[in-house]
C-alpha positions as CSV (number, residue, x, y, z in Angstrom):
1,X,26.6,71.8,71.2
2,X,28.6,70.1,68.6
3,X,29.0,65.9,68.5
4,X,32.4,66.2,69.8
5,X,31.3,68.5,72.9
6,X,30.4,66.5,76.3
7,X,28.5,67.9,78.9
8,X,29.5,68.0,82.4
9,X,27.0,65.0,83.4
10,X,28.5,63.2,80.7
11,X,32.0,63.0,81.6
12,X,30.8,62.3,85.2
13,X,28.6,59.1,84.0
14,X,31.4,58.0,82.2
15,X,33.8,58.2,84.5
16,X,31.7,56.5,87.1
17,X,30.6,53.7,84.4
18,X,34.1,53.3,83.7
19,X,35.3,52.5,87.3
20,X,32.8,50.6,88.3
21,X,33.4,48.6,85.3
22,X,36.9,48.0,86.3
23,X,35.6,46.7,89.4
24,X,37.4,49.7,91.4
25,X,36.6,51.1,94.2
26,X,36.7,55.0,94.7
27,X,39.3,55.0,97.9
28,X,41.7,52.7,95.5
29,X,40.8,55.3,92.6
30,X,41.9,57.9,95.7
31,X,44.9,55.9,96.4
32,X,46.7,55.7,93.2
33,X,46.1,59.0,91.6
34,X,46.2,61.1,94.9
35,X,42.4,63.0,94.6
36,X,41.2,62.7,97.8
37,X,37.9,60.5,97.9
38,X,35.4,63.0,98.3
39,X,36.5,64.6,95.1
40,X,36.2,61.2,93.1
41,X,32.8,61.3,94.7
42,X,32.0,64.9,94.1
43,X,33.1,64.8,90.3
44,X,31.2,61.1,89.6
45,X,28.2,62.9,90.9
46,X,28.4,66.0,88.7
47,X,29.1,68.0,91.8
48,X,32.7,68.5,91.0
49,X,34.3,69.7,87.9
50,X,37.1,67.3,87.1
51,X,40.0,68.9,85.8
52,X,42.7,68.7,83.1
53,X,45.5,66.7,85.4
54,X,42.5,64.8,87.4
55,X,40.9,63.8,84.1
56,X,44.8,62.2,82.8
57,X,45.5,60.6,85.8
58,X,42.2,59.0,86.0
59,X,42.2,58.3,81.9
60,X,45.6,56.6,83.1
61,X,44.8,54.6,85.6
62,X,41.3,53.5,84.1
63,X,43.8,52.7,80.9
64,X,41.2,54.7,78.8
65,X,41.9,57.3,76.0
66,X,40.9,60.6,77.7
67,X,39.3,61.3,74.2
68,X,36.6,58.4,75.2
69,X,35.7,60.7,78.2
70,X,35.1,63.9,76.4
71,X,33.2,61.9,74.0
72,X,35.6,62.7,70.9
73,X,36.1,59.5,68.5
74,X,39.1,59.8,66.3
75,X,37.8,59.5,62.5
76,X,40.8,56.8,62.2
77,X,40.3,54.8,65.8
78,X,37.0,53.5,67.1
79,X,36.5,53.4,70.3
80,X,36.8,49.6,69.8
81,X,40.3,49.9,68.9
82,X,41.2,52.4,71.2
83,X,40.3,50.4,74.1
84,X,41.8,47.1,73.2
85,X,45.4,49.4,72.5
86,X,45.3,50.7,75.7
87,X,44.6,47.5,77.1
88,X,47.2,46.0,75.6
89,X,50.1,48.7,76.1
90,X,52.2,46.9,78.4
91,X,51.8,43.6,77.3
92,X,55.2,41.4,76.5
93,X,55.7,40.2,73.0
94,X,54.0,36.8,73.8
95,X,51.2,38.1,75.3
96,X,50.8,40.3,72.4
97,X,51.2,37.3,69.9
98,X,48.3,35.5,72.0
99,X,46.0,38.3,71.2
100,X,46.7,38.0,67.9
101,X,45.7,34.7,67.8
102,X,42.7,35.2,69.5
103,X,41.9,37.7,67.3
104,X,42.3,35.6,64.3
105,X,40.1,33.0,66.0
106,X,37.3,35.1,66.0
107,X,37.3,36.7,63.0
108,X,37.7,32.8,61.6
109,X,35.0,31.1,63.9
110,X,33.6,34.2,66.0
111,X,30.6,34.6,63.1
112,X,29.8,30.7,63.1
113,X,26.1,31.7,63.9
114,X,25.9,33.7,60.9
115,X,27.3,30.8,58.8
116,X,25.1,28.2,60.0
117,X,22.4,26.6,57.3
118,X,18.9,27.9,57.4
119,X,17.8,25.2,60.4
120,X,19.5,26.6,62.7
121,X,21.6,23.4,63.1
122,X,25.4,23.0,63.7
123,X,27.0,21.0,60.9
């Protein structure tokens, strides 16, 4: 098996892990991409193959690159990235420009414990 290559118990942690992270449940995952509930429960359990359209709608709906679920990393987008651009897809231009500022915030003050003197002690 190559790096790229997921196994079938893989894909189904992930996609578990993934939707519990979201805090969803598996009858809302039912309601909003139309697999019946049992089959969300069959293919998180490594019962199930998921399938092409099942693994979109879900990648959709989880707003996750279906690449992160078949364990394939893009040489030019970390996973990192990946996530926070789907995350941020249907943002409005000020929401977008808030991000931007947080994001400058933290690569400004984000590594302050790194930057502190040798005593541990906040200047």
């Amino acid at each position: 098996m190559t790096e790229s290559e997921v196994t079938q118990e893989d894909l189904s942690a992930r996609l578990r892990e993934v939707r519990e992270y979201l805090g969803l449940s598996q009858q809302f995952v039912c309601d909003q991409t139309g697999i019946p509930r049992s089959a969300v429960s069959d293919i998180e359990r490594g019962v199930r193959r998921v399938d092409s359209l099942e693994l979109q709608r879900l990648a959709k709906l989880y707003r996750y690159p279906v690449n992160y679920f078949l364990g394939v990393s893009p040489a030019e987008e970390s996973d990192a990235l990946a996530a926070l651009r789907a995350a941020t897809e249907d943002l409005d231009d000020q929401d977008l420009a808030e991000v931007v500022r947080f994001a400058s915030f933290l690569r400004t003050y984000g590594r302050a414990e790194t930057r502190r003197p040798t005593g541990g002690q906040a200047q």
